[in-house]
Structures are given as C-alpha cells and as structure tokens.
C-alpha positions, 0 to 999 in steps of 0.5 A: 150724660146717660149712665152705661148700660151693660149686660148684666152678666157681663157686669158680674164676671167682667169682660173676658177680652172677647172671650167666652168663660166656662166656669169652675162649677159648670159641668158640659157634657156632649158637643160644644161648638162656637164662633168666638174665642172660649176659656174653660175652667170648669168641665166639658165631656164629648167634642169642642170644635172651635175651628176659627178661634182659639181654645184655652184650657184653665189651670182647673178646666179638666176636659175629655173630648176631641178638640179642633180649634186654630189655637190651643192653650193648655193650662190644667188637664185635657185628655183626647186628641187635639186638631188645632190649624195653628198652634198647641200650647201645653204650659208648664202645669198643663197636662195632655194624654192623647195626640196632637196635630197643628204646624207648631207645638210647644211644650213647656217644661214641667208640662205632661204629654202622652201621645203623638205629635204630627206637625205638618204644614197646612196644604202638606199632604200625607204620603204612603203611610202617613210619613212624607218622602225623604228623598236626597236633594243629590245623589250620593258618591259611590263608595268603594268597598272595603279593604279585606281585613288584615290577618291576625298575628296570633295565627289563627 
C-alpha cells in the first residue's frame, strides 16, 4: 500500500474544508480576488471580490476594503462596504462600519454596526431614488370630514 502523499502545506495547517486561510501575521494590501471559499485572520487593505464564494472574517481578521462575495461572515472587524448576492452574517464580536447590500442580513446581538442596509431581492430594481413604489394593493374609502368642534363652556 503506497503512503499518502499530501501538499506540504496542507500537511502543516490542515484542511480548511476547502477553503483558503489568510493567517494571523499575514499582511495584504491591494485587491485580492478568488474562486474558492476564504477565511481571514490576518489583515487585508484594498477590495475582496469573491463573488461566487463565501468570505468569512476571523474573530482576529481586521479588513479595510470593499467586499463583494455570496456569502459574508463577520467574526472580528471589517470596515468598508459589503456587496454580498446572498447572505451577510455579522456574529455576536463581530464589528462592521460601512453599508451593507444582500437579500438577508443578520445581526447578532452584541455585534457592531454603523452604516445602511439595503435588502433587495435579486432582479429587484431600483426605483426613482433608490426606494421601491409603495403603492396600495386597494384604494381607500372616502373619509368624511370632521364634525366642527363643540363650543367651549367657559364662553370664550
């Protein structure tokens, strides 16, 4: 029986479940792009963009960039605006300044936020001003103007 042979790497940190691992002394600056699932815990500046594949930021990741992924999972800091087409997950130590658009949100309790959230549905276009038509499903009765108030007793 031959003896297994794996990536050396691999052998050193272990499988990540398919997904890459930024560690804690590792320093990135400027755009980091991939086509597989990525957990930070080290430090990344400039723009993520992971849009098939899912971003999770370690409870010591500290990121400052613009983030587009599916799926987005916040267990330390990132500060910049999120762009995820599926979910963004800020846990309960997590910390997000900056805005957020995906169709689901959630936010732990304990967790920080500063910043907007927009949750529309993929294929949901913007309207006039970024906010979608509210018109009523019925029109409404007519409503008949008030009675004139009653007069006062103390004759003013």
């Amino acid at each position: 029986m031959a003896p297994e042979i794996r990536n050396p790497i691999e052998s050193r940190l272990g499988t990540t479940g398919g997904a890459a691992l930024i560690g804690r002394s590792v320093v990135i600056k400027g755009e980091l792009e991939g086509s597989e699932d990525l957990t930070i815990e080290g430090q990344v500046e400039g723009k993520i963009e992971l849009r098939d594949h899912t971003l999770t930021v370690g409870e010591n990741g500290r990121i400052k960039a613009q983030v587009f992924a599916k799926s987005v999972v916040i267990l330390g800091e990132l500060v910049g605006n999120i762009n995820a087409s599926e979910t963004i997950d800020i846990r309960d130590k997590g910390s997000v300044d900056g805005d957020l658009v995906a169709p689901r949100v959630a936010i732990a309790e304990g967790a920080h936020f500063r910043g907007s959230i927009d949750m529309q549905r993929k294929g949901q276009a913007p309207t006039k001003g970024g906010v979608p038509s509210m018109a009523p499903a019925t029109a409404l009765p007519a409503i008949a103007p008030a009675p004139p108030p009653a007069p006062r007793r103390d004759g003013a």
